[in-house]
C-alpha positions in Angstrom: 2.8 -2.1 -7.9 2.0 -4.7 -10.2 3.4 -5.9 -13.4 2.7 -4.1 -16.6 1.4 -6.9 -18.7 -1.5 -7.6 -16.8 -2.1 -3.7 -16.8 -2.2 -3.6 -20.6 -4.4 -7.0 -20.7 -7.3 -5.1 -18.3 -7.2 -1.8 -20.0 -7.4 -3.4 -23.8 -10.1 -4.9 -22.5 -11.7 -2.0 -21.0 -11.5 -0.1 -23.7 -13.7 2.6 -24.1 -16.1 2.5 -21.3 -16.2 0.9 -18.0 -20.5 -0.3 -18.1 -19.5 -2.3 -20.8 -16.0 -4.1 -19.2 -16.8 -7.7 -19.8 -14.2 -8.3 -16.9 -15.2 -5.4 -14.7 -19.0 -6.8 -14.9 -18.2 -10.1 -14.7 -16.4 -9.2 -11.1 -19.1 -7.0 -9.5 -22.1 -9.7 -10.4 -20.8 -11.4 -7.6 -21.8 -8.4 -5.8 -24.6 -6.9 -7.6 -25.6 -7.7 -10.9 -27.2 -4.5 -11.6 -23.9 -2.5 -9.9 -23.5 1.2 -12.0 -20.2 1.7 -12.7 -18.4 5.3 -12.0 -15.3 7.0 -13.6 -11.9 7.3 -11.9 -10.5 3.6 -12.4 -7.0 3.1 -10.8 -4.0 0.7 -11.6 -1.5 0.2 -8.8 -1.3 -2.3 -7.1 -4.7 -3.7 -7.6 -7.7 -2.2 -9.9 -10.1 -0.1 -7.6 -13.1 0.9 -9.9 -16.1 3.6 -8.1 -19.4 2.3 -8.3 -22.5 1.9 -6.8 -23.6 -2.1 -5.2 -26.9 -2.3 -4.4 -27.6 1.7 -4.9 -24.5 2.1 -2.3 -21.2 4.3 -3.1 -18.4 1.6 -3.0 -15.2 0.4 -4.6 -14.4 -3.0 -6.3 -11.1 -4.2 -6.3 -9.4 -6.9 -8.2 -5.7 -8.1 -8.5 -4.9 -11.1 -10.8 -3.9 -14.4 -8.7 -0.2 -14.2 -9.7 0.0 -10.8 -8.0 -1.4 -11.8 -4.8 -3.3 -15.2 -3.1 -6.7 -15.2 -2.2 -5.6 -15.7 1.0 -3.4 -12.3 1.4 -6.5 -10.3 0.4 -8.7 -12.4 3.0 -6.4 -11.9 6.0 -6.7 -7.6 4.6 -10.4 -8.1 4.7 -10.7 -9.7 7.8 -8.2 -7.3 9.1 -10.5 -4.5 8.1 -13.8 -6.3 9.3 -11.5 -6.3 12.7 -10.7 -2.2 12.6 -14.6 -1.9 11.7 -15.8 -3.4 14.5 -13.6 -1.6 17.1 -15.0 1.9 15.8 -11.6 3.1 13.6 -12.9 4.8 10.5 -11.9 2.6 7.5 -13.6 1.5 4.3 -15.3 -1.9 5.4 -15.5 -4.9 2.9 -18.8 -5.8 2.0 -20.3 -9.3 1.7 -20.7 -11.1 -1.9 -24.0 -12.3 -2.4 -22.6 -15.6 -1.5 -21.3 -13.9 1.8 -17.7 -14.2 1.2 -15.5 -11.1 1.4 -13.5 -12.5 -1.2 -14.4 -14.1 -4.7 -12.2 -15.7 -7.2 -13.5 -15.5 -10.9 -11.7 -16.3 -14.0 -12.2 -13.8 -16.4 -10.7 -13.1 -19.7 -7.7 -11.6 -18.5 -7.1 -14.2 -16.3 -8.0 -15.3 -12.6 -8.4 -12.5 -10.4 -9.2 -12.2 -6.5 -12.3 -9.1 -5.8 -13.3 -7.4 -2.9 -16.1 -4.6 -2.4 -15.3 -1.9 -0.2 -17.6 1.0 1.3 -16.3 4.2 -0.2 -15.3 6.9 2.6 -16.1 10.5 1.9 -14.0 13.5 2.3 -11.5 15.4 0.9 -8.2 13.6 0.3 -5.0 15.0 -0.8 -3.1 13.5 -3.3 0.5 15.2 -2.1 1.9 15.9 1.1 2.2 19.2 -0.3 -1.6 19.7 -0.1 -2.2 18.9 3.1 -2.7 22.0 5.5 -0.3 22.4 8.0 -3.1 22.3 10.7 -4.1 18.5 9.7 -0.5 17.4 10.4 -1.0 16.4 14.0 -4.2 14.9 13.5 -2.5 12.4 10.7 0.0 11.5 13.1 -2.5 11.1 15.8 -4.7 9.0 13.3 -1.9 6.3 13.1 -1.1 6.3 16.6 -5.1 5.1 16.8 -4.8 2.8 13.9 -1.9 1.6 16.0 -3.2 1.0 19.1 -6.2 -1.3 17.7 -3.6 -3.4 15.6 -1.4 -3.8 18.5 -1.5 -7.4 19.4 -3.5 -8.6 16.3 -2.0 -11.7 13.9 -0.3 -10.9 11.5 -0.8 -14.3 9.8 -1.2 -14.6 6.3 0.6 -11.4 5.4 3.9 -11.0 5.1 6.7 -9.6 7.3 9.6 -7.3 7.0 12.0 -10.8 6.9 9.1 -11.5 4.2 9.4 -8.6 1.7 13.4 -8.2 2.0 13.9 -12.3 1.1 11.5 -11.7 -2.0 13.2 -8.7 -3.4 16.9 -10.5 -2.6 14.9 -13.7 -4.7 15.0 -11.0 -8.2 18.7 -10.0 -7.9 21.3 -12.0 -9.8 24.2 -13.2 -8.2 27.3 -10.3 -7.5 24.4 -8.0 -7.4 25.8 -5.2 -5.1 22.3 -4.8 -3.4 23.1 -8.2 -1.9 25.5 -7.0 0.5 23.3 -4.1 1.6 20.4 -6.3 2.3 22.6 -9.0 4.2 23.4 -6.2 6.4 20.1 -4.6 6.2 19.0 -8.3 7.5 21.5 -8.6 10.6 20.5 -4.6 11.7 17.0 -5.9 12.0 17.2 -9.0 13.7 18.8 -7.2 16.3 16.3 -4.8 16.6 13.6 -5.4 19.8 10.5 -7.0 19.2 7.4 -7.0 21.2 3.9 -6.0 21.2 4.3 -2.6 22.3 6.7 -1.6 19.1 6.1 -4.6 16.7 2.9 -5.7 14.8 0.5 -5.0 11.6 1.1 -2.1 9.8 -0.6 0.2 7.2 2.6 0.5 5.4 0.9 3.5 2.9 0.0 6.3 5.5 0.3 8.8 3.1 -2.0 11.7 2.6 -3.4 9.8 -0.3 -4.9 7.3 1.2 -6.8 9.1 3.8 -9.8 11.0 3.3 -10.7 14.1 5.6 -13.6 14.7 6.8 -15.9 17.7 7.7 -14.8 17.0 11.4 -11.0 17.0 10.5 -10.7 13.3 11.1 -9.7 10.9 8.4 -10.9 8.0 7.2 -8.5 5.7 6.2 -8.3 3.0 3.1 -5.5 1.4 1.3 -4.4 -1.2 3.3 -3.4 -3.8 0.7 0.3 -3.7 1.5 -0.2 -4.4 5.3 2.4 -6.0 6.8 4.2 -7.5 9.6 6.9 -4.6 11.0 8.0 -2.5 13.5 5.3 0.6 14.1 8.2 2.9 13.8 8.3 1.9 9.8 4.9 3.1 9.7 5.8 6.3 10.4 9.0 6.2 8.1 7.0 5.3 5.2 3.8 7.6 6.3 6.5 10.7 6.0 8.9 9.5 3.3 8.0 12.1 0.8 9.2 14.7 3.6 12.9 13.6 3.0 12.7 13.0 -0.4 12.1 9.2 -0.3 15.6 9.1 0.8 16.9 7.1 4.3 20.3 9.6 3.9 17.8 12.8 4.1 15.5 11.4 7.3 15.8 14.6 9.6 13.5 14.6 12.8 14.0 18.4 12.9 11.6 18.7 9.9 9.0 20.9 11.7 6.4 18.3 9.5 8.1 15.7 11.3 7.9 16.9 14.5 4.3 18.3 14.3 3.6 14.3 13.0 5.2 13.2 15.8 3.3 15.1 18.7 0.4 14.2 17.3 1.2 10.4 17.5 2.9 10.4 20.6 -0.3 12.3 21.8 -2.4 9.2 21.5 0.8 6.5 21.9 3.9 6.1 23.6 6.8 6.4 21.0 10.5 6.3 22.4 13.8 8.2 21.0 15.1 4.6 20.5 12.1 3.8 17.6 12.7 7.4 16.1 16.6 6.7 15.7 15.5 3.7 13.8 14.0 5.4 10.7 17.0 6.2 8.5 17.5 2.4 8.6 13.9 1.3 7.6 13.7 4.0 5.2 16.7 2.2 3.8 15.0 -1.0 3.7 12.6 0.5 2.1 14.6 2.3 -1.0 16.1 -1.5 -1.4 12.8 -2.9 -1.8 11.6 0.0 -4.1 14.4 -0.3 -6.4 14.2 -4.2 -6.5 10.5 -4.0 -7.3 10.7 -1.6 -9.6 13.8 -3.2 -11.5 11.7 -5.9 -12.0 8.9 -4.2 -13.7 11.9 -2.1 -16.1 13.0 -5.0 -17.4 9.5 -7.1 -17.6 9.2 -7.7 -21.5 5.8 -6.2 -22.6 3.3 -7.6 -24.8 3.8 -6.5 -28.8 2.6 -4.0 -29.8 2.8 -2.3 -26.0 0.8 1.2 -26.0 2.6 3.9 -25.5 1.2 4.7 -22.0 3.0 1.4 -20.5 6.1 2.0 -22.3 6.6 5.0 -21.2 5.1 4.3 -17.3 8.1 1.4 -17.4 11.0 4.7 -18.6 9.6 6.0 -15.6 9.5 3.3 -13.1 13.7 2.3 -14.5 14.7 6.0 -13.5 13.2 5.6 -10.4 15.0 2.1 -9.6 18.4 3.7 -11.2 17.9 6.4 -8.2 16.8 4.2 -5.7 20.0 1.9 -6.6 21.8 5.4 -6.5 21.1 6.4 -3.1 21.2 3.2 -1.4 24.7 2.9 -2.9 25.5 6.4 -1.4 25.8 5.2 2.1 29.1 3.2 3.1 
């Protein structure tokens, strides 16, 4: 997620509708001057705004340049333009009129790095919850695909596991008592096996969220801005998280969502005992970075006045750090 500040700058800004966004229009001229804009804006990790580029259904995306480099949103495009190619249903990037995948503009906010995307259609569910029970294998079967055609491919440009873990260690302050856990966290995993066959590029958000279903019960799949270099096994932790509560101390492989995840993947990819016994401990890597992150937007001071919106979104994101903190200190 990014920080708040830049949040507040887009959306004061934006305010009241998108067609006249001076920074939303500046962006998409690269791709169409005469782009229509559609409702359903989204603030995560990016800004992902529905529209229509030359009279096609797509999504522009745009993350300020002190969130992310130019040249971790190229290596996701290219890495896209790869799964394109090889037939995998994902939303491809679409050239600027330049030809670029990727354009830099300074706007009013601030520099930010854009892509265009072609929008998938389909039904996607925002919560695990949602999903029917009969999709399950298919979404584990979905990643063991997504899997197999990013076996082998660089991972250059994007950042590792070793990658994510030094950053978040970079925002503690010394005596913190998460630096312990990710010095250990840190020795577990360079012990761990690496090779082609269990280590490469992940999606590192396969949640039902970010796939969209279509009428054929496959899903298209989008989202991949946090790719990563990591064992495929993580994948699958962080794909199923919300099945143990976000919570490395609740991982059960008994889960019958679990295991119907699992059959499907393993129908499509080998995946050994040995990888599944690992996912309590990159669940836990995960809870550390999660709190880390998210401490550091809690105590991110906000421009004055700050709406009410990002005040209380940053009350929200603190609790969730305070239980992140809390479980990862649960386990001795």
């Amino acid at each position: 997620m990014m920080n708040l500040t830049p949040m507040i700058r887009f959306f004061q800004s934006y305010d009241p509708q998108p067609e006249s966004c001076p920074v939303i229009r500046q962006i998409i001229a690269c791709w169409d001057p005469a782009a229509v804009l559609l409702p359903g804006i989204r603030a995560s990790s990016n800004f992902a705004v529905p529209c229509q580029i030359n009279g096609q259904k797509a999504v522009l995306r745009f993350v300020p340049a002190e969130e992310r480099s130019a040249v971790m949103v190229q290596a996701e495009m290219d890495t896209l333009k790869y799964l394109s190619e090889r037939g995998l249903p994902v939303n491809r990037p679409i050239p600027a009129r330049n030809g670029r995948l990727v354009e830099t503009v300074e706007t009013e906010i601030g520099v930010c790095h854009a892509a265009a995307l072609t929008w998938l259609e389909g039904t996607v569910h925002d919560d695990l919850s949602d999903l029917p029970a009969s999709l399950i294998p298919e979404w584990g079967a979905a990643l063991g695909r997504l899997h197999n055609a990013l076996q082998g491919t660089a991972t250059a440009n994007r950042p590792d596991w070793r990658d994510l873990l030094n950053r978040a260690r970079s925002s503690l302050r010394a005596g913190d008592a998460l630096l312990p856990i990710a010095a250990e966290l840190e020795t577990r995993l360079a012990q761990l096996s690496v090779s082609p066959q269990n280590y490469g590029l992940i999606h590192y958000d396969f949640q039902p969220d970010n796939l969209a279903w279509g009428a054929d019960d496959k899903p298209g799949m989008f989202d991949f801005d946090d790719c990563a270099g990591h064992w495929f096994a993580a994948d699958i932790a962080y794909a199923l998280r919300d099945t143990w509560d976000d919570r490395s101390s609740q991982v059960e492989l008994n889960n019958p969502i679990v295991q119907a995840f699992i059959t499907g993947y393993r129908g499509v990819r080998p995946l050994s005992d040995a990888d599944l016994a690992n996912l309590p401990l990159f669940m836990r890597l995960h809870n550390l970075l999660t709190c880390a992150r998210l401490e550091q937007i809690a105590a991110e001071k906000l421009p004055q006045p700050a709406p009410d919106w990002a005040i209380n979104l940053q009350s929200k994101l603190a609790g969730m750090a305070a239980r992140s903190r809390q479980e990862l200190a649960s386990i001795r």
